[in-house]
SELO-753959 format. One record per residue: x, y, z of N, C-alpha, C in turn; residue in one letter. Coordinates in Angstrom, 1 decimal, padded with zeros to 4 digits. Example, Ala and Ser with C-alpha at 12.3 -4.5 7.8 and 13.67 -1.06 7.14 Angstrom:
BEGIN
> n.x,n.y,n.z,ca.x,ca.y,ca.z,c.x,c.y,c.z,res
> 013.2,-005.7,007.8,012.3,-004.5,007.8,013.2,-003.3,007.8,A
> 012.8,-002.2,007.1,013.7,-001.1,007.1,012.9,000.0,007.9,S
REM end
This chain:
BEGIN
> n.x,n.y,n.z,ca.x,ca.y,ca.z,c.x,c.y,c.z,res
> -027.1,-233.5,-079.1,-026.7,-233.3,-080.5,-027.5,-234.2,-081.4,X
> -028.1,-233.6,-082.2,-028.9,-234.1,-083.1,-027.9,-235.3,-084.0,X
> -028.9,-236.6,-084.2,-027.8,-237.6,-085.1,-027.7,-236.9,-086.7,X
> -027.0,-237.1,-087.4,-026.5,-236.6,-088.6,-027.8,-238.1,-089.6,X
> -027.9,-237.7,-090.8,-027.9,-238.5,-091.6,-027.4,-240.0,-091.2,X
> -028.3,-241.3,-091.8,-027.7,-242.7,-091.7,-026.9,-242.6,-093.1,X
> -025.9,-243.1,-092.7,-024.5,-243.1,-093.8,-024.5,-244.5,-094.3,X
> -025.3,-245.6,-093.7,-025.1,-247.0,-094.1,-025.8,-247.2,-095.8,X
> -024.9,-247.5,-096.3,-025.5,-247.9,-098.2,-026.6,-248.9,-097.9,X
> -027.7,-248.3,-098.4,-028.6,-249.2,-098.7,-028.8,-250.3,-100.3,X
> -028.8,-251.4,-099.6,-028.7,-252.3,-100.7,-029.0,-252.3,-101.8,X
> -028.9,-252.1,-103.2,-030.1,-251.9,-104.5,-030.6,-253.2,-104.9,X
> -031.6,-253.1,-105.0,-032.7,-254.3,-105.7,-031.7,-255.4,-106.6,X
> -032.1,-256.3,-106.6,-031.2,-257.2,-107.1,-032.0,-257.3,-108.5,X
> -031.1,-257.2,-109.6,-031.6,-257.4,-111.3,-031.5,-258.5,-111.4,X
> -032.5,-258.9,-112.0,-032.8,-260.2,-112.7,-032.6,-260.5,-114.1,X
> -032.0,-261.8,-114.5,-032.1,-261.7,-116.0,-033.7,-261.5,-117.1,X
> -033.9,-261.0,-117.5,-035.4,-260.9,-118.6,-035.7,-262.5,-118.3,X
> -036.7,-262.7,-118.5,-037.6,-263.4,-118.2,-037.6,-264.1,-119.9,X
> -037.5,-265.2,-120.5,-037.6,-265.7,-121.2,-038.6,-266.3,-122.3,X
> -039.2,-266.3,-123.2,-040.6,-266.7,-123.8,-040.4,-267.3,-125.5,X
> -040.6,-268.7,-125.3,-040.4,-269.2,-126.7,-041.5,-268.9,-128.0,X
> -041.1,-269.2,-128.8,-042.0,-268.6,-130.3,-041.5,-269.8,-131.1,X
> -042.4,-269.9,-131.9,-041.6,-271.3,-133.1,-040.1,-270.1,-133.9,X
> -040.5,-269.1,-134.0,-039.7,-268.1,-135.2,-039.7,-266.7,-134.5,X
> -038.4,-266.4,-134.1,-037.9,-264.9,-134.1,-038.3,-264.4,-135.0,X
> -039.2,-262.9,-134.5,-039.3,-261.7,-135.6,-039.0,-261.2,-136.2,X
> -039.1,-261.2,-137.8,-038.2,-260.6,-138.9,-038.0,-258.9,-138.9,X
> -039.2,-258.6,-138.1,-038.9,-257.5,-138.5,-039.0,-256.4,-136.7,X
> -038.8,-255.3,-136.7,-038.0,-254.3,-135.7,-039.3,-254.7,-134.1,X
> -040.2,-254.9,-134.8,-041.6,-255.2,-133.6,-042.5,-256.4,-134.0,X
> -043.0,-256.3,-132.7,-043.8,-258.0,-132.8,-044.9,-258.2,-132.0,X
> -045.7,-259.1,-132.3,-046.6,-258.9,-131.1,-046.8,-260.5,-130.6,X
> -046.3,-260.9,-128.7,-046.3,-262.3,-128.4,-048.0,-262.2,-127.9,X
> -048.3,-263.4,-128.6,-049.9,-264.0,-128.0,-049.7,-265.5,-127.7,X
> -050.8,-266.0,-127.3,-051.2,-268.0,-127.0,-050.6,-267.9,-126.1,X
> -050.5,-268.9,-125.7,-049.7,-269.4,-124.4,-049.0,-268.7,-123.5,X
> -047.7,-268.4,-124.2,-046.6,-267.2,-123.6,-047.2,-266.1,-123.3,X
> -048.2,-265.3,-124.2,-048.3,-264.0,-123.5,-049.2,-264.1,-122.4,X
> -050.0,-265.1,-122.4,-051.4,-265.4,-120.9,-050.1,-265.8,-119.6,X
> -049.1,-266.3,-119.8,-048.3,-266.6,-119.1,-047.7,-264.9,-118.7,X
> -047.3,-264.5,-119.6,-046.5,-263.2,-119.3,-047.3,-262.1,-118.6,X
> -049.0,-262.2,-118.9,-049.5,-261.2,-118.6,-050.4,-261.4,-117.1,X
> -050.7,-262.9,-117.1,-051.6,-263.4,-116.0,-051.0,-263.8,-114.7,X
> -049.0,-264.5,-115.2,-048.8,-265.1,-114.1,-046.9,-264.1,-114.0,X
> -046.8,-263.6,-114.6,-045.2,-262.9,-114.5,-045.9,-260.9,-114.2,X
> -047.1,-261.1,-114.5,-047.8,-259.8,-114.3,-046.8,-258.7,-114.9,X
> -046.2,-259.0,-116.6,-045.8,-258.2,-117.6,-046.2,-257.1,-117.9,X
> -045.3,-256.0,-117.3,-046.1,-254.5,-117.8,-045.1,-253.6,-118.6,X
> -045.6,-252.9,-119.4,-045.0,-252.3,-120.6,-043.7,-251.2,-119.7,X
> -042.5,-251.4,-120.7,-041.4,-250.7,-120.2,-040.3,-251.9,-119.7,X
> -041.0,-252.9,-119.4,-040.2,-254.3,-119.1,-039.3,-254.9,-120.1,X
> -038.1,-255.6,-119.6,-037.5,-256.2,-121.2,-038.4,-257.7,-120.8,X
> -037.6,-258.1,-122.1,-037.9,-260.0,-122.0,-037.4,-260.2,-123.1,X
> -037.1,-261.8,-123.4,-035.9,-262.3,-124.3,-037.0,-263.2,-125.1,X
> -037.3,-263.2,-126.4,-038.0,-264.7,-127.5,-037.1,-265.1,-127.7,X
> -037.3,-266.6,-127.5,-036.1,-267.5,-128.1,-036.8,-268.5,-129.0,X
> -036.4,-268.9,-130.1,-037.2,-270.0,-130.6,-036.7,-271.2,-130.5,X
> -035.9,-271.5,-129.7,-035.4,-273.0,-129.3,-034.7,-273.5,-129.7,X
> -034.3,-272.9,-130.5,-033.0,-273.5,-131.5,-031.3,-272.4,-131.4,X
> -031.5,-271.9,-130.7,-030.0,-270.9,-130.7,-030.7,-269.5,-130.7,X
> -031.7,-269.4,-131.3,-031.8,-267.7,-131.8,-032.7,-267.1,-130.3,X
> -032.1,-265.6,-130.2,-033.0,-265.2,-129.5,-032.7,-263.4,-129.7,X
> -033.9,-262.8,-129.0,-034.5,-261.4,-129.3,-034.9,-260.9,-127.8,X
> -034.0,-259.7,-127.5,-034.3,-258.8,-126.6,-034.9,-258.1,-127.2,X
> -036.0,-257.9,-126.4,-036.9,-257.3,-126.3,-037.4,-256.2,-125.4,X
> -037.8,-254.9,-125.4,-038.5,-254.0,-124.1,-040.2,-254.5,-124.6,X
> -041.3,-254.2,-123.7,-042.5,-254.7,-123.7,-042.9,-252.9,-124.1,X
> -043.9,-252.9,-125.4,-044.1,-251.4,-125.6,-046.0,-251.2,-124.8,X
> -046.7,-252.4,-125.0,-047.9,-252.3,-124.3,-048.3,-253.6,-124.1,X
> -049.3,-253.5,-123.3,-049.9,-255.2,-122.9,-051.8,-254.9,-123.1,X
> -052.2,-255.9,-123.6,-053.8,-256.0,-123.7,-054.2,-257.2,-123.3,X
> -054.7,-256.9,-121.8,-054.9,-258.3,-121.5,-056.2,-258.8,-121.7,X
> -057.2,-259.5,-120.7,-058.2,-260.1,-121.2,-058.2,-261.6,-121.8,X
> -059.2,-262.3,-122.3,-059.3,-263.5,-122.2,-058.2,-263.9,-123.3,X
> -057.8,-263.1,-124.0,-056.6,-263.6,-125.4,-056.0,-261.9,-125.1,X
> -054.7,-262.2,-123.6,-054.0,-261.4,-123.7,-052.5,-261.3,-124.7,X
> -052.3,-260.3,-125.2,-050.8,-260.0,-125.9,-050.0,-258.4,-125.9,X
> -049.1,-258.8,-125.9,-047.5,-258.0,-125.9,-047.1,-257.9,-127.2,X
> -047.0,-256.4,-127.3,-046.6,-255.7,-128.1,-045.0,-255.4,-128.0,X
> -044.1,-255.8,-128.3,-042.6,-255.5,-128.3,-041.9,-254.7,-129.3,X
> -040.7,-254.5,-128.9,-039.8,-254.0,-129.9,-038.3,-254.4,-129.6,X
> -037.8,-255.3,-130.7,-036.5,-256.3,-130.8,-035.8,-254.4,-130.7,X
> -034.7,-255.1,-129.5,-033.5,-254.1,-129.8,-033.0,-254.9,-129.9,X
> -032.1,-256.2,-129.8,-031.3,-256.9,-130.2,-031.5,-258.2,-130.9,X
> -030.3,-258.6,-131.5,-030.7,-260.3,-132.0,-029.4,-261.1,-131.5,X
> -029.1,-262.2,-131.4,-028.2,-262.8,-131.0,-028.5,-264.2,-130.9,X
> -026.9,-264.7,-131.5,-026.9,-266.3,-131.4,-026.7,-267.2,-130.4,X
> -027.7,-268.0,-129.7,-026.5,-269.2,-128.9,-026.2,-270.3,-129.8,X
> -024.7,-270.3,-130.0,-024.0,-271.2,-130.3,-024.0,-272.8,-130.1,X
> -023.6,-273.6,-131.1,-024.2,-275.2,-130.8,-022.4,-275.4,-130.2,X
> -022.7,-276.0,-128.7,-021.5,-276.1,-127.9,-020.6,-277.5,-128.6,X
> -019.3,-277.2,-128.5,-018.4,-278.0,-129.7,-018.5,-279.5,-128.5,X
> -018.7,-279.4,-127.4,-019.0,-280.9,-126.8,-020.7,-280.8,-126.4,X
> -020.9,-282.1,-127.3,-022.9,-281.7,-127.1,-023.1,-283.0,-126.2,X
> -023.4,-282.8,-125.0,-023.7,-283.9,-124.0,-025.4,-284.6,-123.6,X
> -025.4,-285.7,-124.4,-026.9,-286.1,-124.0,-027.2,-287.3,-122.6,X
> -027.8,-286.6,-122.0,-027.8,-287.7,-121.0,-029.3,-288.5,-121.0,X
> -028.8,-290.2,-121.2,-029.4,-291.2,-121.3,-030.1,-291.5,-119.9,X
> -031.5,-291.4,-119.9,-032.3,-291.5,-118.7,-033.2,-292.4,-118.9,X
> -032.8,-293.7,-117.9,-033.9,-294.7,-118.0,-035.4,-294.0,-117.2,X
> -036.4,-294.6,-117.6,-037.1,-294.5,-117.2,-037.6,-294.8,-115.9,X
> -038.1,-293.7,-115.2,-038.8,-293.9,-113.6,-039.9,-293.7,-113.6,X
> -040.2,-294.1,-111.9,-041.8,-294.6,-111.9,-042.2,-292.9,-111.6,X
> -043.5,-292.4,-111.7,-044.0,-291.2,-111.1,-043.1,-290.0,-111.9,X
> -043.0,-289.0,-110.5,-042.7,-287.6,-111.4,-041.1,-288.1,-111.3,X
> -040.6,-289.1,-111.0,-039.2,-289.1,-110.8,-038.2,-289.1,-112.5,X
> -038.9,-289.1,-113.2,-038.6,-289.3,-114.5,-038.9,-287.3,-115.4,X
> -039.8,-287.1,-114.8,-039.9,-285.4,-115.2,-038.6,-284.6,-114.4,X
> -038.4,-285.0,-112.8,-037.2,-284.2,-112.1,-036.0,-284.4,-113.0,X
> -035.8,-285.8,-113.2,-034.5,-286.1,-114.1,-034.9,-285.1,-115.0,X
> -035.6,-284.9,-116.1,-035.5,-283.7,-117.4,-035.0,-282.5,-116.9,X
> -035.9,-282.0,-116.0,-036.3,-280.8,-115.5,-034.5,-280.6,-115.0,X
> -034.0,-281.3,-114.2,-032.9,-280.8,-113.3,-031.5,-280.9,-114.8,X
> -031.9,-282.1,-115.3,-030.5,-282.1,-116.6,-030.3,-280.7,-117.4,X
> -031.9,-280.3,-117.8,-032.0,-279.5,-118.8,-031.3,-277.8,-118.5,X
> -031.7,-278.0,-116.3,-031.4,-276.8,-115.8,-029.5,-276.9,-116.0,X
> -028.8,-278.0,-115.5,-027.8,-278.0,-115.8,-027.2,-277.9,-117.1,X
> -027.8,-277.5,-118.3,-027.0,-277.5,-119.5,-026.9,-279.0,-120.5,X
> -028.1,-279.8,-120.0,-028.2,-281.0,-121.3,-028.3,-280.6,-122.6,X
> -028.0,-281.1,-123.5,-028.2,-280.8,-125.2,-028.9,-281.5,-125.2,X
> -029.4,-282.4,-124.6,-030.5,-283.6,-125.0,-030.5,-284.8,-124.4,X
> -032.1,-285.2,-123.9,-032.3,-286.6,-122.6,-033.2,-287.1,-123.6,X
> -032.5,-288.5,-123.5,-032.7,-289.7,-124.1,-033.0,-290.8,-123.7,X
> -034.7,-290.9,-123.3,-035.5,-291.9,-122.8,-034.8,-293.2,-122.4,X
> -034.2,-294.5,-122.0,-034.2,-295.6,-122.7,-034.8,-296.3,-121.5,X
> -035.5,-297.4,-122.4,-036.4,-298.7,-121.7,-035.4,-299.5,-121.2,X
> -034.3,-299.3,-119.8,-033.7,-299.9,-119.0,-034.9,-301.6,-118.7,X
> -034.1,-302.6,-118.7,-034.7,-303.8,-118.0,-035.2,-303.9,-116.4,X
> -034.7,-302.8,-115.8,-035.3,-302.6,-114.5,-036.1,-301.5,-113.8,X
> -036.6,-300.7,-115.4,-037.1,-299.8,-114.9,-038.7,-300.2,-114.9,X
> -039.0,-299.3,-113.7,-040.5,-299.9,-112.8,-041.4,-299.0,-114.1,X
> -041.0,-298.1,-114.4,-042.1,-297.3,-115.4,-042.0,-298.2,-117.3,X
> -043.5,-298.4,-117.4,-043.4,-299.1,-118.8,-043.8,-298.1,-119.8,X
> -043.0,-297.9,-121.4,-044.2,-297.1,-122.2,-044.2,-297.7,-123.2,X
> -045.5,-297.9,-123.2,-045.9,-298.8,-124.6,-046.1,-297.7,-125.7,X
> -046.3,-298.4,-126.9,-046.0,-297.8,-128.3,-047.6,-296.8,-128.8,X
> -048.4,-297.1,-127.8,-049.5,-296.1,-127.8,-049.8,-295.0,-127.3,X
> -051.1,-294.4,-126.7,-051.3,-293.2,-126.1,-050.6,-293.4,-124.9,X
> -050.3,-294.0,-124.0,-049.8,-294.0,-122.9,-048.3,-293.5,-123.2,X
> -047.2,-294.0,-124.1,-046.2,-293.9,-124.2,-046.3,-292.3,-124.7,X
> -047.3,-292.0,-125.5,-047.1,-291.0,-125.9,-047.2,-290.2,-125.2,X
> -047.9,-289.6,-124.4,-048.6,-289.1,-123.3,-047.3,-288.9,-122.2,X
> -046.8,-289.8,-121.9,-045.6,-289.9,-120.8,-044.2,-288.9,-121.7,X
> -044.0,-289.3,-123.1,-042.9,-288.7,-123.8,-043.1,-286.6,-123.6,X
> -044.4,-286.5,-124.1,-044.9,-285.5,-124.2,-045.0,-284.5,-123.2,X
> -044.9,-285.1,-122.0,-044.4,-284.9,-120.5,-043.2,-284.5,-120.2,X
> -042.4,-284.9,-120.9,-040.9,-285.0,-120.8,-040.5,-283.8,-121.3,X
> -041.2,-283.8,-123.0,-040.8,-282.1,-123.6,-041.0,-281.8,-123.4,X
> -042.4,-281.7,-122.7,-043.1,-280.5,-121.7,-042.3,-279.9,-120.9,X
> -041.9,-280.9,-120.2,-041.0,-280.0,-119.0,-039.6,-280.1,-119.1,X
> -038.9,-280.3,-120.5,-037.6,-280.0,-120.9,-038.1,-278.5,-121.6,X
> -038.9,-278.0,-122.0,-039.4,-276.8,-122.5,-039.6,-275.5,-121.8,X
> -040.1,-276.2,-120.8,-040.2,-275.4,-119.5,-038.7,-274.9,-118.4,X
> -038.2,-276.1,-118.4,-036.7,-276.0,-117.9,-036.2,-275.0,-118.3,X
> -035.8,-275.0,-120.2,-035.3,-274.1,-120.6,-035.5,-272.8,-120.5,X
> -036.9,-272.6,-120.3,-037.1,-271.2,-119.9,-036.6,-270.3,-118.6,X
> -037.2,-271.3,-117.6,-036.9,-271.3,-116.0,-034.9,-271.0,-116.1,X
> -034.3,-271.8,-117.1,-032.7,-271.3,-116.7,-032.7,-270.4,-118.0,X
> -033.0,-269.5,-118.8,-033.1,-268.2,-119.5,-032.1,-269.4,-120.6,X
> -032.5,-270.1,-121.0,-031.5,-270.8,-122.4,-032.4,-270.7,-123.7,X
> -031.8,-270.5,-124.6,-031.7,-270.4,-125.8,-031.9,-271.4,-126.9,X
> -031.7,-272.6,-126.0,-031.5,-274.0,-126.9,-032.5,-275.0,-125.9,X
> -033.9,-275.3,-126.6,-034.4,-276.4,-125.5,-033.5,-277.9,-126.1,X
> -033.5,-278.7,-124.9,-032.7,-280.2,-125.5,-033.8,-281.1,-126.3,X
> -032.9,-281.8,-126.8,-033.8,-282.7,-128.1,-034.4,-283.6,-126.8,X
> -035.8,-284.1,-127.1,-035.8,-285.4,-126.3,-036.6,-286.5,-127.3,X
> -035.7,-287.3,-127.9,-036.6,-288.2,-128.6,-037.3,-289.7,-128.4,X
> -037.6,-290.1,-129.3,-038.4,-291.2,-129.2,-037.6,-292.5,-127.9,X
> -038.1,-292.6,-126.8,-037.2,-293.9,-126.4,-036.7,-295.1,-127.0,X
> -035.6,-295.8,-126.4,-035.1,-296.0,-127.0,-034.6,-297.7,-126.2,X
> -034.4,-298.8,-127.4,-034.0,-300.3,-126.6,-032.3,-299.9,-126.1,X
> -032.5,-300.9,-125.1,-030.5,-301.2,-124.9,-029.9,-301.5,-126.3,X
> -030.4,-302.0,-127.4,-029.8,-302.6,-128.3,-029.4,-301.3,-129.5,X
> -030.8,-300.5,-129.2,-030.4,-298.8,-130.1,-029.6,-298.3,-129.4,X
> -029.5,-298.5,-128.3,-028.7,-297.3,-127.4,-027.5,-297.7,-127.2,X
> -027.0,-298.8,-127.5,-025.3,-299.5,-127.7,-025.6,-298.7,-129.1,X
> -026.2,-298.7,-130.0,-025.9,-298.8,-131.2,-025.3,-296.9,-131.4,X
> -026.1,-296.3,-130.6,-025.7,-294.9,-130.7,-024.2,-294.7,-130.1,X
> -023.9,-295.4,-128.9,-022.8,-294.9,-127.9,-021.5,-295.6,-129.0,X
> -021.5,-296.7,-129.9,-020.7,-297.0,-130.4,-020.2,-295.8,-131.6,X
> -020.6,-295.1,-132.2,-020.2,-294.1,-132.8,-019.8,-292.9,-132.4,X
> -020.1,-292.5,-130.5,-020.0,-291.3,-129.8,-018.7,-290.9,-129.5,X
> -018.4,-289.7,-129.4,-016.9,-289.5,-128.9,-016.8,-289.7,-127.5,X
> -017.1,-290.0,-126.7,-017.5,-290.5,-125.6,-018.8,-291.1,-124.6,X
> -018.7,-292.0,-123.7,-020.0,-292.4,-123.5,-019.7,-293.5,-121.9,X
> -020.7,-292.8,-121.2,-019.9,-292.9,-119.9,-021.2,-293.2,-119.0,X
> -021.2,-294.2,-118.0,-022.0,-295.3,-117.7,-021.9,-295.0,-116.3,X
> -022.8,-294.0,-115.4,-022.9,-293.7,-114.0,-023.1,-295.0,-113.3,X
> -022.0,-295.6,-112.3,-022.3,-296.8,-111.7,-021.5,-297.0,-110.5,X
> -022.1,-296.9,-109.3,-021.9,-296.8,-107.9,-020.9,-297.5,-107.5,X
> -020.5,-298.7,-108.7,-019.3,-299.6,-108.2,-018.4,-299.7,-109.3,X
> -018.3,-298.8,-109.9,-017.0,-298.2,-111.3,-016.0,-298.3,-109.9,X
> -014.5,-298.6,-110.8,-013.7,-298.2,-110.0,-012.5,-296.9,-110.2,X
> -013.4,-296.1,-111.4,-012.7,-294.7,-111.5,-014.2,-293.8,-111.2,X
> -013.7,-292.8,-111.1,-014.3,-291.4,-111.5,-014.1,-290.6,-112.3,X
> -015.5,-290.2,-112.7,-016.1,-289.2,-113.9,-014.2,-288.4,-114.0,X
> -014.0,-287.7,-113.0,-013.3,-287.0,-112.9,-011.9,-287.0,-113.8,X
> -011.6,-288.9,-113.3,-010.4,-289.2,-113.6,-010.4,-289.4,-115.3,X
> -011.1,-289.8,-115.8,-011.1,-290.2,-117.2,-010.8,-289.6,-118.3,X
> -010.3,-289.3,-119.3,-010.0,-288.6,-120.4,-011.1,-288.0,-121.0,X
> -011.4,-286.9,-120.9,-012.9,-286.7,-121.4,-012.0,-285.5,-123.0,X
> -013.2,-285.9,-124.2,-013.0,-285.3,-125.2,-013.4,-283.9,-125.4,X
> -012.9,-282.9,-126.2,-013.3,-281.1,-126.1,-014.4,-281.1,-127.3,X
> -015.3,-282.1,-127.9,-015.6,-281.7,-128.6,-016.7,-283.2,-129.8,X
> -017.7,-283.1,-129.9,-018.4,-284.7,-130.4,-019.5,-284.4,-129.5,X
> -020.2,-285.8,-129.7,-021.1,-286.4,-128.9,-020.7,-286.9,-127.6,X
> -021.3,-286.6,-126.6,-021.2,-287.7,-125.5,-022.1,-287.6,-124.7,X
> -022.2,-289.1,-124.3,-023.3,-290.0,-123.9,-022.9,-290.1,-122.1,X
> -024.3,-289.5,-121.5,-023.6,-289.8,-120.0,-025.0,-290.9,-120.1,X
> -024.5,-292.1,-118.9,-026.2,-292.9,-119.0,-026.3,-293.1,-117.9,X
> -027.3,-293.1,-117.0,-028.4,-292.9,-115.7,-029.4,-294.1,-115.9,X
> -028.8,-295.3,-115.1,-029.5,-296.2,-115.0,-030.9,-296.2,-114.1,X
> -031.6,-297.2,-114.4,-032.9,-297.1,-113.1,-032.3,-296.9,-111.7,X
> -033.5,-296.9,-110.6,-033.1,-296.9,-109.3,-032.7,-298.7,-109.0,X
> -033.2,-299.5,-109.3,-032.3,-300.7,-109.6,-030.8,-301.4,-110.3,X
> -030.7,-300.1,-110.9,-029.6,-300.5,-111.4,-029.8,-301.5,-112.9,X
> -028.5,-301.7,-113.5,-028.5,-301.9,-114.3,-028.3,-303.3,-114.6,X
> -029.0,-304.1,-115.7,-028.8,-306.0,-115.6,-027.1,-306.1,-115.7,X
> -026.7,-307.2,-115.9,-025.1,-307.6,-116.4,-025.4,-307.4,-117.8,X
> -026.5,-308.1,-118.4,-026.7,-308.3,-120.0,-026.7,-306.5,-120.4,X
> -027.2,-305.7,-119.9,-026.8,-304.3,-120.4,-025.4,-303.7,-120.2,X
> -025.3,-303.9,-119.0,-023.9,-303.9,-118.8,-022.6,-304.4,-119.6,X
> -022.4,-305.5,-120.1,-022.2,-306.0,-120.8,-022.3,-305.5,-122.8,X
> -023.5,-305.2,-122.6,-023.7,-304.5,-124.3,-023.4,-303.3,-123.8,X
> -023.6,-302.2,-123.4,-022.7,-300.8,-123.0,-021.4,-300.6,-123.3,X
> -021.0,-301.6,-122.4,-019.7,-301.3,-122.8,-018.8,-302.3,-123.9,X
> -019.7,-303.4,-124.1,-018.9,-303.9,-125.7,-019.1,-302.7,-126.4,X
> -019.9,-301.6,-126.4,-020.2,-300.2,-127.4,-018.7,-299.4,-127.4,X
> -018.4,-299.3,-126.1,-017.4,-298.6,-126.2,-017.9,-297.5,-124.6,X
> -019.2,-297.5,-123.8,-019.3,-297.2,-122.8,-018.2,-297.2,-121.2,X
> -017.7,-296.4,-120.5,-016.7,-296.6,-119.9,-017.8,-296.4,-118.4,X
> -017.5,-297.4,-117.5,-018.1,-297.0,-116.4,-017.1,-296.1,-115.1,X
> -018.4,-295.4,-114.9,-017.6,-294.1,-113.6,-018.8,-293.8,-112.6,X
> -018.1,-293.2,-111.8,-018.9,-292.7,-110.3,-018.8,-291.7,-109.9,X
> -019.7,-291.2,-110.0,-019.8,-290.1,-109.4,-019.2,-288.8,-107.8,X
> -019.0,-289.7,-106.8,-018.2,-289.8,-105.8,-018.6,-291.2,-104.7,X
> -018.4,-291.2,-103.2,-018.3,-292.1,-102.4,-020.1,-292.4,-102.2,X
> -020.7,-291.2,-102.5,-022.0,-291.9,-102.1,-022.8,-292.3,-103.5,X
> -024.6,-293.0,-103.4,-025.5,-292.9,-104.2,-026.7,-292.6,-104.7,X
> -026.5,-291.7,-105.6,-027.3,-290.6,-106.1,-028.6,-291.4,-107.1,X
> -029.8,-290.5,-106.4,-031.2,-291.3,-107.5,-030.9,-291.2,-108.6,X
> -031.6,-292.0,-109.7,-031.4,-292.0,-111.1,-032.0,-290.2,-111.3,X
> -033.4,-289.8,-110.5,-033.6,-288.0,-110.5,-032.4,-287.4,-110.8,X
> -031.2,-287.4,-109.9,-030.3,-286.5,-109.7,-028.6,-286.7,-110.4,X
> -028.8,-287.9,-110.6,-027.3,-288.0,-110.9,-027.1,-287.6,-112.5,X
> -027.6,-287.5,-112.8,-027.5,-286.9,-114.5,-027.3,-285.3,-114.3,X
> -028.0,-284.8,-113.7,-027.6,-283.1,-113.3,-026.1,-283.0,-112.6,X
> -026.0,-284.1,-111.5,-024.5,-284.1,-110.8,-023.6,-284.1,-112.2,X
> -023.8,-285.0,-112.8,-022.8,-285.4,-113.9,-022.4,-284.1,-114.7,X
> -023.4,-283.7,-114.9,-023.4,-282.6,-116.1,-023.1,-281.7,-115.6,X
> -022.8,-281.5,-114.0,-021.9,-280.0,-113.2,-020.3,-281.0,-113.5,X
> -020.0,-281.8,-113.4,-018.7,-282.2,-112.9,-018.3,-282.6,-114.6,X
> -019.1,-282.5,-115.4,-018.5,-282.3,-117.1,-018.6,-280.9,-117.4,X
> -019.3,-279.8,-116.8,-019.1,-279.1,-117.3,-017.9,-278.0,-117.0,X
> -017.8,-278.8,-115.4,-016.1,-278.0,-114.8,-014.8,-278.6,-115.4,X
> -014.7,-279.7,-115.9,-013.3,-280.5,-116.1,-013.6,-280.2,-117.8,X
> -014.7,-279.9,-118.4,-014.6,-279.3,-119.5,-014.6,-277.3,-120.2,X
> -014.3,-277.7,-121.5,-014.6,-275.9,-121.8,-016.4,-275.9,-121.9,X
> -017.0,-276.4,-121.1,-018.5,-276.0,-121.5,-018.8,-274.9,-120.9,X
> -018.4,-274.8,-119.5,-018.2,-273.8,-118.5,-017.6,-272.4,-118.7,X
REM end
């Protein structure tokens, strides 16, 4: 006897969210056309073909669904779109910046890159006393900062967000007390805290300050001015996480014990 038909469901293609592409300014009007950068990206390396959606965000909350109506590629390729929708991301009522001393190599771009994927509002350089990476007030420093938005810009795309995080000028221990003393919270990742992140009273709403010291750790004299600011130290769990990673850990374990999630 002949076998019947295979009855087993075949899996369907897994949907992906639209692919994301910044603009300084959402289109005012029903269509648009993306060129520079983003569309050589959309057309050369995401291989964008018309009938496709994708999302403009301009980095600040706003963003635009979009279907792709034609592509013209070539040395100055661009995409022709048409907005079917508009929509806001919202500024979250608790805006979490995590304070990232500086590392040596790319270990200081992973920290951006992995915070930003976790949902940072904003990574905030500071010139730790033990950190091995120096930026001076010239092209070097600038060059290394520039790196940083680079790839907090990038992040945001890679996780489809709407909001790239601020990353500003670095910053002394003495500015950086000076900010956490006004924050609605501000909270000092440190391997020999004797609470956890977990246990602590965390606020629904303000600023707050997570801070990620070097892979050396942090002096007494910072320690010390941190938390005369009003800084509270916590840990993460039983083990010790690189200065790379523990800002991302933080920002999953604030975003479950809070409404950010």
């Amino acid at each position: 006897m002949a076998e019947g038909p295979d009855t087993h469901d075949v899996p369907e293609a897994p949907v992906s969210t639209p692919p994301v592409f910044l603009v300084d300014d959402l289109p005012a009007a029903d269509s648009a056309v993306l060129d520079g950068d983003e569309a050589r990206h959309a057309v050369t390396v995401r291989r964008t073909r018309a009938g496709e959606r994708l999302t403009l965000a301009d980095g600040r909350g706003g963003l635009a669904d979009c279907v792709v109506d034609a592509v013209e590629p070539g040395r100055h390729p661009t995409l022709e779109v048409t907005v079917l929708a508009r929509r806001q991301d919202p500024e979250p009522a608790l805006r979490v910046t995590i304070v990232q001393a500086l590392a040596k190599g790319d270990r200081g771009e992973l920290a951006v890159e992995l915070a930003t994927e976790a949902g940072a509002d904003a990574v905030l350089p500071w010139k730790a006393a033990r950190s091995v990476a120096r930026w001076d007030d010239g092209p070097r420093g600038a060059k290394a900062l520039a790196k940083w938005r680079t790839t907090a810009r990038a992040a945001a795309k890679q996780a489809r967000r709407g909001r790239v995080p601020d990353v500003p000028e670095p910053v002394t221990t003495v500015e950086l007390a000076a900010r956490l003393s006004t924050a609605a919270g501000a909270y000092l990742l440190e391997a020999t805290a004797e609470v956890g992140l977990k246990d602590v009273a965390l606020p629904d709403h303000g600023d707050v300050y997570l801070v990620v010291g070097p892979e050396g750790g942090v002096t007494g004299e910072e320690l010390a001015a941190l938390t005369d600011a009003g800084a509270v130290g916590v840990r993460l769990g039983p083990t010790v996480l690189r200065t790379s990673t523990a800002g991302a850990v933080a920002l999953g374990t604030l975003g479950a014990l809070t409404a950010r999630w």
